[in-house]
N, C-alpha and C positions, 0 to 999 in steps of 0.2 A: 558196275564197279567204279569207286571213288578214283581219280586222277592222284596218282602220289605227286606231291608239291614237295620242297626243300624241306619247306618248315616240319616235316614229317619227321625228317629225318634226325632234325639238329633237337626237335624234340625229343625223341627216341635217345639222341646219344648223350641229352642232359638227366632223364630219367637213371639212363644205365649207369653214367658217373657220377650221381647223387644216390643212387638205391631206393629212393623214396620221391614220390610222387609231389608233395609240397613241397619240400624245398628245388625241387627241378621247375616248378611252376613259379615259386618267387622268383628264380634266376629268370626264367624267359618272360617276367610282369607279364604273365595269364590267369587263369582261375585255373584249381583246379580240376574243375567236372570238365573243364573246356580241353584242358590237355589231355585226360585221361579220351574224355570222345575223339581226340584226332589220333592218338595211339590207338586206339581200338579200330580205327578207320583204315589206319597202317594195315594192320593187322587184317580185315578184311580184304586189303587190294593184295601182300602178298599171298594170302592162303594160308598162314600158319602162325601161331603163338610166339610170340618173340620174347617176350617178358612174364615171368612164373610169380603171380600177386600172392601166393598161398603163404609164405612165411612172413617174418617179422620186416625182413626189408624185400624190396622188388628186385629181382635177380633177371640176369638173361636166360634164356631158353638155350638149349644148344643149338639153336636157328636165330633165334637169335644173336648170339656171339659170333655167327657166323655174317651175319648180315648188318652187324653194326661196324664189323672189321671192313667192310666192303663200304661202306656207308662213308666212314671217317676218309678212308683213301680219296672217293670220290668228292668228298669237300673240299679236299686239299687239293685237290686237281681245280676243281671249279676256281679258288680262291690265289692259286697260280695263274689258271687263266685271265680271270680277273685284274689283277699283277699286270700280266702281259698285253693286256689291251690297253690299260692306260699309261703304259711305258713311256717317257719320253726320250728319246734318243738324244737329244740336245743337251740333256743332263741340266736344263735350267729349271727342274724339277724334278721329283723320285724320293723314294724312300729305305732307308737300309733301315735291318735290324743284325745287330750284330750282338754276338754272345761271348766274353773271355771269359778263362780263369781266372784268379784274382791276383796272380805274381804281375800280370800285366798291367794291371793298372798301377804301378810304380812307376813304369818307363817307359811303355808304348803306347797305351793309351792317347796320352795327352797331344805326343806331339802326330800320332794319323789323325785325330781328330779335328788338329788344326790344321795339317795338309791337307782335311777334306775341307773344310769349311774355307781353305784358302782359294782352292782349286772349282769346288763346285758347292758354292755359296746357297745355290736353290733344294740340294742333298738336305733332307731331313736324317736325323740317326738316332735311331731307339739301340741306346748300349746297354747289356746289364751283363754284369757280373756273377756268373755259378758255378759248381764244380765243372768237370770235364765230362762225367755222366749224365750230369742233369741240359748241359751245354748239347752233346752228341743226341739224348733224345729231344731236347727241341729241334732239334736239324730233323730228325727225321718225319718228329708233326709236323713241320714244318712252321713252327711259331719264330725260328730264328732262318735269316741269307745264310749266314755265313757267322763262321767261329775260330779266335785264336786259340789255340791248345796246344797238347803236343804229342808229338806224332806215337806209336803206336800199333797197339792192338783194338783196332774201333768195328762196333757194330755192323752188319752186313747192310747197306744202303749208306755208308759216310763214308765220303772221298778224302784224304788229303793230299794237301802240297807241300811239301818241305821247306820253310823261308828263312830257317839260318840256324847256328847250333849256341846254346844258351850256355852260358858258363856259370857256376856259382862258384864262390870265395868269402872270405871272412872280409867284413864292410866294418870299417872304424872312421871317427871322427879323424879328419884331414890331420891335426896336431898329434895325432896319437901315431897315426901312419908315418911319421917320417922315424919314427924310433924305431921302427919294427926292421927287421931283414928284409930286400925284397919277395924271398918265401919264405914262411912262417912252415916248419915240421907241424904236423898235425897233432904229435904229442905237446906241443907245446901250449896246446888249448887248456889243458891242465889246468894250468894257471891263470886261463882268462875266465872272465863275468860277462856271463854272454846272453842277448836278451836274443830270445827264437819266437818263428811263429808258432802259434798252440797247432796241438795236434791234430784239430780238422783241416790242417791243410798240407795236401800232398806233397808240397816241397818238404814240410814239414818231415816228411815218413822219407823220403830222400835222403835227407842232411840228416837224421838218425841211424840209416844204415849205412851208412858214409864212417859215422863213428865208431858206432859197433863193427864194423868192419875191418876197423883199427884200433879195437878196443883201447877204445878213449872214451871217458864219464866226462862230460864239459858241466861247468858249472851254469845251468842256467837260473837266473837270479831275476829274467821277466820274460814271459811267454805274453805274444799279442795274438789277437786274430785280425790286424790291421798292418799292413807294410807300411802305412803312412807314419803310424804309429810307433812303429819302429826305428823307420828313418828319425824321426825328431827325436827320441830317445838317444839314438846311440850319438848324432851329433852334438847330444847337451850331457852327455856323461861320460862316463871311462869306459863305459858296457862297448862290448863289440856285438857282429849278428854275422847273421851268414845269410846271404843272398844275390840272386844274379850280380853279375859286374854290371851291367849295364845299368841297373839303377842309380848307378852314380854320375851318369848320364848329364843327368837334367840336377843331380844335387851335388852341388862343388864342392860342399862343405865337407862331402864323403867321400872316400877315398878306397878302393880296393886292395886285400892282402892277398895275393896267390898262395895258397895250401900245397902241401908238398907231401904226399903225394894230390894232386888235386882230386874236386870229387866229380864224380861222372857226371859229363856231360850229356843234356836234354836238345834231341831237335825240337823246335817250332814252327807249325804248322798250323796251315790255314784249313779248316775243317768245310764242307757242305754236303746236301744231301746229294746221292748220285741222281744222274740226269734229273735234276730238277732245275723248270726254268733259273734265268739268271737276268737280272731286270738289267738295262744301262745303267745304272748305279751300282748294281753290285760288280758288274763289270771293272766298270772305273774307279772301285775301291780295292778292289785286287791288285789293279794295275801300279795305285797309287800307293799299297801297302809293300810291293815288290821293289819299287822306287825308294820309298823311306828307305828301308831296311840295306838297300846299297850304301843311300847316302851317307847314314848313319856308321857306317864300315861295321856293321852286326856279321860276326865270321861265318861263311857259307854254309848252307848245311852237309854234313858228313857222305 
């Protein structure tokens, strides 16, 4: 009987998530009569059919789907430990990957990522931007450390921590702020030209039911799916928007309107997988995210 090697397996689990035999062989640059004879070699050491070739694409077996779920776990174990061996404690090297939703990169992004790079210069950080679904199951492949999001109802295997409570408000250009009352009635949106983000984005479905809630129609006159895009909009026009306070942070030109009744407040939370290693970088980017978030005076979580 043939010794099962790794490459058996990463074969196996590029077959099952491509459905077809060539393009899982372009992915792993093999041939492929070569990968088909190391899948059948599989297939010999465990004893049983893993993959069903009889239709138009290659499906798992019900042993198989059994055995690639057990397969993928144990990658993700190996590729932690791996992780964990070239750890350095010193922090004069390491790697994070870190996952947000996209309201964040308005206002926290920028400045942990120059906290990290102030504090621990040798910290590499692969950041990328996704929903909160797509954010939680990479925690649990484990393709992302660690994730800002917010807190919740999350998957069985995602922990979180609560890091402070978000507030959103109508955001105007600074000149236009000082005419306004310091609370603005929410009926009084009526009248305002208000540019929102488009609807794939969940603050988005928030700040909607916020209105409907107080049946108020706002006139929105530009919908972005970029906050950046937003922020320079509403400082170079009349248009207002509605998003966290705290964006205005880091943009002076913009100026916060408290809404009266306000809209619900959102905790922020740091998201990871449970008991999964946690390298000394990811460590010391917790610590150093708990730190901002003081300095910053972001109001506690609830």
């Amino acid at each position: 009987m043939a010794a099962l090697e790794l490459r058996h397996l990463r074969y196996l689990l590029a077959v099952a998530d491509h459905g077809n035999f060539t393009r899982a062989a372009e992915e792993l640059h093999i041939s492929q009569p070569t990968l088909s004879q190391q899948i059948k070699q599989l297939e010999r050491t465990v004893g049983v059919l893993l993959l069903d070739r009889t239709g138009r694409t290659v499906r798992l077996t019900d042993a198989g789907a059994v055995y690639t779920d057990h397969a993928r776990r144990a990658l993700r174990e190996l590729a932690s430990a791996e992780r964990a061996v070239h750890d350095v404690q010193d922090l004069s090297r390491g790697h994070l990957r870190l996952g947000v939703t996209p309201t964040f990169t308005a206002y926290l992004v920028g400045p942990l990522t120059a906290e990290a790079h102030a504090r621990h210069p040798g910290i590499g950080l692969t950041l990328t931007e996704m929903s909160q679904d797509h954010l939680e199951a990479a925690l649990l492949a484990d393709d992302l450390d660690l994730g800002i999001a917010f807190a919740g109802a999350h998957p069985p295997g995602i922990t979180a921590t609560a890091l402070f409570t978000e507030s959103l408000g109508l955001v105007t250009a600074a000149p236009r702020a000082q005419a306004m009352p310091d609370r603005l009635p929410v009926h009084a949106l009526k009248d305002e030209q208000l540019a929102l983000l488009s609807g794939d984005f969940a603050t988005r479905g928030h700040i909607d039911a916020y209105f409907a809630r107080h049946r108020v129609t706002p006139r929105v006159t530009v919908e972005a799916n970029s906050i950046q895009a937003l922020t320079e909009i509403v400082q170079r026009t009349s248009l207002a928007t509605v998003l966290p306070d705290a964006v205005t942070h880091d943009h002076p030109h913009l100026t916060p309107v408290p809404l009266t009744p306000p809209l619900p407040t959102r905790t922020v939370a740091l998201l990871h997988r449970e008991n999964a290693y946690q390298s000394a970088a990811t460590r010391a980017f917790i610590r150093l995210t708990h730190d901002l978030v003081r300095t910053r005076g972001y109001t506690p979580p609830l």
